[in-house]
Backbone bond lengths (Angstrom), bond angles and torsions (degrees), N, CA, C in turn:
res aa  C-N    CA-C-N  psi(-1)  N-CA   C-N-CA  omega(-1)  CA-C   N-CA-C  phi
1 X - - - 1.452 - - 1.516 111.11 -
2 X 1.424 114.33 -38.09 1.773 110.05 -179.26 1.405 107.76 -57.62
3 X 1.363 119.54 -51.83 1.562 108.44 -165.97 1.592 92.66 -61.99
4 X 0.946 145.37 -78.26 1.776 124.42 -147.46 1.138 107.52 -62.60
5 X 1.420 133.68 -18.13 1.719 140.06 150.98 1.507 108.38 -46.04
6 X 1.298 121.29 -35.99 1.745 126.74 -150.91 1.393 83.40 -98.51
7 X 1.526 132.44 -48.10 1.233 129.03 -164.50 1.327 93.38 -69.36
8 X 1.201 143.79 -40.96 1.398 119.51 -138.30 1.728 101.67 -96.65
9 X 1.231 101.37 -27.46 1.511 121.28 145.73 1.658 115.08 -19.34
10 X 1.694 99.93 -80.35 1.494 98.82 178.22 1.102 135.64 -38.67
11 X 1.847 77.58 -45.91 2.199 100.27 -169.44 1.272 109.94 -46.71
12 X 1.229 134.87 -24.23 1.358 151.20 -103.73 1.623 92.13 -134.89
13 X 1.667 108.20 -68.89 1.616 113.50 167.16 1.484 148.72 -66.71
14 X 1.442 92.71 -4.65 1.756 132.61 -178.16 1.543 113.25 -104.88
15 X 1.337 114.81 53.59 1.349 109.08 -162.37 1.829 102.98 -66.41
16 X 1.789 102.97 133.36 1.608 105.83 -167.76 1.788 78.90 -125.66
17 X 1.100 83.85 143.54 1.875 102.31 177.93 1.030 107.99 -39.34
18 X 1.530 121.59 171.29 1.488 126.01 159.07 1.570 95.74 -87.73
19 X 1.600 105.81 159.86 1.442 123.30 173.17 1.262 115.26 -109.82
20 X 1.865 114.05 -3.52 1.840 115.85 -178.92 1.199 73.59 -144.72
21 X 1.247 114.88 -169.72 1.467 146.72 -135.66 1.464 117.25 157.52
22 X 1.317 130.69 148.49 1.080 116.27 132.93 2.158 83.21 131.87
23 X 1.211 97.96 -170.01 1.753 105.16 177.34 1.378 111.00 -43.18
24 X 1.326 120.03 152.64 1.905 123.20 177.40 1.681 99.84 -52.19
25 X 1.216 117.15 -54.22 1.699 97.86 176.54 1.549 119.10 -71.22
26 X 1.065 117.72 -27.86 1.543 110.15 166.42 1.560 113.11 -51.04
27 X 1.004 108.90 -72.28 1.869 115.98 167.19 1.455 103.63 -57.60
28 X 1.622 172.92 -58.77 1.002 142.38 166.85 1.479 116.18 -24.35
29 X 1.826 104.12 -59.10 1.318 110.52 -163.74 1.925 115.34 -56.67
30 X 1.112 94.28 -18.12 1.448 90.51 179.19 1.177 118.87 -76.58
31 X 1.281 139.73 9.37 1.259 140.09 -174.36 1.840 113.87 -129.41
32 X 1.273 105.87 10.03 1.216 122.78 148.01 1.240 122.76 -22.78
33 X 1.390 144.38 135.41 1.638 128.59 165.66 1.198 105.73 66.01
34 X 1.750 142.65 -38.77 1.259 117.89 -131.65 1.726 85.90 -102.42
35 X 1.364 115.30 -49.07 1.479 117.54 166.51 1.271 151.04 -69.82
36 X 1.593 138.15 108.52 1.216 125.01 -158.85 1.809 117.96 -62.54
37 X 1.273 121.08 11.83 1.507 121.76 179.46 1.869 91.24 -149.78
38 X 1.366 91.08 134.25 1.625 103.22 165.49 1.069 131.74 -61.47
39 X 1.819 115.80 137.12 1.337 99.89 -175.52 1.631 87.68 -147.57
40 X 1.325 98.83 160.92 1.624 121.11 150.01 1.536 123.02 -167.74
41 X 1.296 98.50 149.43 1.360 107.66 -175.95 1.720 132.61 -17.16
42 X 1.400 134.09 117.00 0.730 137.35 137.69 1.441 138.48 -4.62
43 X 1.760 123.81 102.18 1.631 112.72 171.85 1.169 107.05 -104.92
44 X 1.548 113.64 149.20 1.490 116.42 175.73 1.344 122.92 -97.17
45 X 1.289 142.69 114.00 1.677 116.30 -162.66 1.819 94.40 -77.03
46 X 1.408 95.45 169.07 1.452 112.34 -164.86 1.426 129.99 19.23
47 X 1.040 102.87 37.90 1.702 108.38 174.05 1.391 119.93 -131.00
48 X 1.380 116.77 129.44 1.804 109.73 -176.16 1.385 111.07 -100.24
49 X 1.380 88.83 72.31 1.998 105.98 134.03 1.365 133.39 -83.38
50 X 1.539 88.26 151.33 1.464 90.34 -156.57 1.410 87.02 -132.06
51 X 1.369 104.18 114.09 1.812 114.17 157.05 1.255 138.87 -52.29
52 X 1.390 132.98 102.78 1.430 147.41 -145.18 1.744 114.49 -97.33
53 X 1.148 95.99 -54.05 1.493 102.05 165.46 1.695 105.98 -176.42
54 X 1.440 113.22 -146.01 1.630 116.49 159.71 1.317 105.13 171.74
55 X 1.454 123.46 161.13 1.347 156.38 -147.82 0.999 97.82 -135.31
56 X 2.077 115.29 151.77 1.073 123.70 140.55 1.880 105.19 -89.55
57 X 1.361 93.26 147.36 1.433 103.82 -170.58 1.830 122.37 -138.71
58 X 1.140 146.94 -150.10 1.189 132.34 161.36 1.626 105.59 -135.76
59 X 1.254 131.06 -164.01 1.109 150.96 156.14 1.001 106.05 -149.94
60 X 1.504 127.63 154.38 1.829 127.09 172.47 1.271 120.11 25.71
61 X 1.692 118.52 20.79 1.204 116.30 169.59 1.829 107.54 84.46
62 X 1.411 113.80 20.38 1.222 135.97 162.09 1.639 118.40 -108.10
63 X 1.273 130.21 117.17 1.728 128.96 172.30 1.440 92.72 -35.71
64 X 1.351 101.36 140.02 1.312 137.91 151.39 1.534 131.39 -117.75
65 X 1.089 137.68 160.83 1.366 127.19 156.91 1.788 100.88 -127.58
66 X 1.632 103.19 142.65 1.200 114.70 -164.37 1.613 111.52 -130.67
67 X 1.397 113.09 115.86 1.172 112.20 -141.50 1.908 90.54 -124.44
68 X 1.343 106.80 116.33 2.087 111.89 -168.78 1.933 90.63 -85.82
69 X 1.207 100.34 153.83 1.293 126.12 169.06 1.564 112.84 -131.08
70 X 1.401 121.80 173.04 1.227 110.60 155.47 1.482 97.69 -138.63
71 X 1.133 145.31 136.09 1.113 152.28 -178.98 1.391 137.31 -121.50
72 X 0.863 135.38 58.58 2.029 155.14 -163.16 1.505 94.81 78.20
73 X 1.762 115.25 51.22 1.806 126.28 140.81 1.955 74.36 82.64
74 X 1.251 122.06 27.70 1.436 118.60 141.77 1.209 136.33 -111.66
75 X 1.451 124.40 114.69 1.783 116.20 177.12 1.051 119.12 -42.74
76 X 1.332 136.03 146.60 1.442 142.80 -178.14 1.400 96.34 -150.56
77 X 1.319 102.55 129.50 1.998 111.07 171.81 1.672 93.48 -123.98
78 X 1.263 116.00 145.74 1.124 132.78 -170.29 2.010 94.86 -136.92
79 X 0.800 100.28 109.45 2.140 118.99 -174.83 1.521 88.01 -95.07
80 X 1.539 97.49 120.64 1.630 102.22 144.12 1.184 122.77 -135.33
81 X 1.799 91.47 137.99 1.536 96.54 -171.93 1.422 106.68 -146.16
82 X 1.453 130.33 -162.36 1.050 154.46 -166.61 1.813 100.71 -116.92
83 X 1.266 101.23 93.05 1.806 99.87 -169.59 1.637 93.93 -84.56
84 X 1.571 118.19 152.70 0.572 116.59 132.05 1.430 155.48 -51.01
85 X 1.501 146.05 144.06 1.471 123.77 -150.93 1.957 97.56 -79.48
86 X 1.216 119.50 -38.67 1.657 108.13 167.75 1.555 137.53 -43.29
87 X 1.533 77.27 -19.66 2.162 85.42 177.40 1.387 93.29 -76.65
88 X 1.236 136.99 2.42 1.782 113.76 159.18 1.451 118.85 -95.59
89 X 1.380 110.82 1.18 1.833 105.97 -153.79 1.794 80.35 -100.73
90 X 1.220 97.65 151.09 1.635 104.04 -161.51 1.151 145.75 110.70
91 X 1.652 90.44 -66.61 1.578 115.20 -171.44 1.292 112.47 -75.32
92 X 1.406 105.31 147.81 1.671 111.76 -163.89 1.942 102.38 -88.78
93 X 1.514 110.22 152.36 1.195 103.07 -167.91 1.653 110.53 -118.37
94 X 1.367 113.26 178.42 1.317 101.78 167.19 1.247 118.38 172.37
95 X 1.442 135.61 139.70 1.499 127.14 -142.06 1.319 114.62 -104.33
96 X 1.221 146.45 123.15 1.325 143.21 -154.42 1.553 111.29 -142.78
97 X 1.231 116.01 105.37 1.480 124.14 -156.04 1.423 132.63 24.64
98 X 1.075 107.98 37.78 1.529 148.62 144.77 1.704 117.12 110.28
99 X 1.556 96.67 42.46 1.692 119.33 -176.11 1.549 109.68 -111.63
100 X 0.943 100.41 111.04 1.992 97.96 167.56 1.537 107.16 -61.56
101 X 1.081 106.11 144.26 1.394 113.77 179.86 1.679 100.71 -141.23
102 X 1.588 107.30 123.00 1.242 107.52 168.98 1.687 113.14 -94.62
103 X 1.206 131.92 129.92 1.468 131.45 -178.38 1.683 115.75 -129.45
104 X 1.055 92.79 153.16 1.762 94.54 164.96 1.915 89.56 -148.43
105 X 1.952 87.54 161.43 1.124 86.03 170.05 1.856 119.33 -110.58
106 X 0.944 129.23 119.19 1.427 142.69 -146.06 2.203 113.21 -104.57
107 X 0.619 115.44 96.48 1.541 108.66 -174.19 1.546 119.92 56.79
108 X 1.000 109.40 31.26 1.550 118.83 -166.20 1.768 125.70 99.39
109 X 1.518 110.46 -13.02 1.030 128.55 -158.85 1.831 95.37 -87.66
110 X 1.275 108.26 126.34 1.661 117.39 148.50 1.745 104.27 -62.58
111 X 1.158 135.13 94.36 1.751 115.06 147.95 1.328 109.94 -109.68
112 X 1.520 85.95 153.95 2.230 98.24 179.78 1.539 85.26 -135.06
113 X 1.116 74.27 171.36 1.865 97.01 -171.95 1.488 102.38 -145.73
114 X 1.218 111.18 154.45 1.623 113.00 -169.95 1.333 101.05 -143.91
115 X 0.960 132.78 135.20 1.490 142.50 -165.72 1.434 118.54 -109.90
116 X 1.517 134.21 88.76 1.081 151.56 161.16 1.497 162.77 -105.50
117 X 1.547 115.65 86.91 1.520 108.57 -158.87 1.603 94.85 84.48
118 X 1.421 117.07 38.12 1.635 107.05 159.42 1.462 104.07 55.64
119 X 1.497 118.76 38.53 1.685 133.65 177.01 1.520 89.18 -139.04
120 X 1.729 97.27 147.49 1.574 107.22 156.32 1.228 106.88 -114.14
121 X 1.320 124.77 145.96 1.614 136.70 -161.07 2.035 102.62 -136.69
122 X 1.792 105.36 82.12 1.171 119.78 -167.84 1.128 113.74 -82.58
123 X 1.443 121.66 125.33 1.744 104.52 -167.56 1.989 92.27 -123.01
124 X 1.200 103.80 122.45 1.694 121.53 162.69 1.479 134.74 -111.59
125 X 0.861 109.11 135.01 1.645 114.30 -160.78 1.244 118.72 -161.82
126 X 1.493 136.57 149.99 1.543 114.64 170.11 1.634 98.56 -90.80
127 X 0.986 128.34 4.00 1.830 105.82 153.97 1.151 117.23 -30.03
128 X 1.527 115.24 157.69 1.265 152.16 162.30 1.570 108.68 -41.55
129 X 1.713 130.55 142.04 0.893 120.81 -174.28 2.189 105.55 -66.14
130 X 1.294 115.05 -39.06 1.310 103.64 -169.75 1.598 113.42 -65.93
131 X 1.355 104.62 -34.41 1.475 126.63 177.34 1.747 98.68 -50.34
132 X 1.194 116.02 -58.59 1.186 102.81 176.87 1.199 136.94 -78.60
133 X 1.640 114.61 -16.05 1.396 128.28 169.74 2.168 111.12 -67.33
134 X 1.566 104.19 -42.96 1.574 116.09 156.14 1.803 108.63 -47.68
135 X 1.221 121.23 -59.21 1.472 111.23 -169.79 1.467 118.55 -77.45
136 X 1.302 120.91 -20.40 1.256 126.09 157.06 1.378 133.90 -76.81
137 X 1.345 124.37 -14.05 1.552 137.22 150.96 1.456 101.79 -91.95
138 X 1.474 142.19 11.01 0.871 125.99 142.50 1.727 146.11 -95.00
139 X 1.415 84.34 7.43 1.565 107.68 -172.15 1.654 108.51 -72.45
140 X 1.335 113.38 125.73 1.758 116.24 147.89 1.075 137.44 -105.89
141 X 1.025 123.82 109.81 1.918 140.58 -147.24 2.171 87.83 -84.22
């Protein structure tokens, strides 16, 4: 479970361009064909994020798609992927308006992960640990 915790960590400190741009279906649409599981962008209820662009990317040497936010003039990357079932054994949990959230804390980093439709939905940021535990129970896949 640490290494795809440690990676997502990196992903996170290595800022790599976006490869789409543009409206949430413009950036969904770009990832068409290229990924074996569907994805599109992430909404947050009551929070003004603002979608920046997104990448295809990896985790543990698994495709990812990596989708930038900026959120009160903070980066936020949100990784989706296909977790393996060990990236939960470990990780500490905790319920946030009625969402399990698995987290560790990683190089300084709060990340949680939320588990949906057999997807993990990794959110990194230098926010605050509650700040990020709020934006990750606020996500609609």
């Amino acid at each position: 479970a640490v290494p795809v915790f440690e990676d997502l960590a990196r992903r996170y400190a290595t800022e790599h361009p976006a490869e789409v741009s543009g409206s949430p279906q413009q950036v969904g649409g770009g990832f068409r064909g290229k990924l074996e599981f569907p994805v599109r962008p992430v909404r947050f209820d009551g929070s003004r994020a603002e979608l920046v662009g997104a990448r295809i990317s990896n985790i543990n040497g698994q495709d990812a798609a990596a989708f930038y936010y900026l959120v009160d003039g903070h980066r936020v990357t949100v990784m989706v992927f296909e977790p393996p079932r060990e990236v939960f054994r470990g990780s500490s949990t905790v319920e946030v308006r009625g969402r399990q959230l698995y987290y560790r804390q990683v190089r300084g980093y709060t990340v949680p992960v939320v588990e949906h439709d057999g997807l993990g939905y990794a959110f990194t940021s230098d926010l605050d640990r509650q700040s990020m535990f709020r934006l990750a129970a606020s996500a609609s896949f």
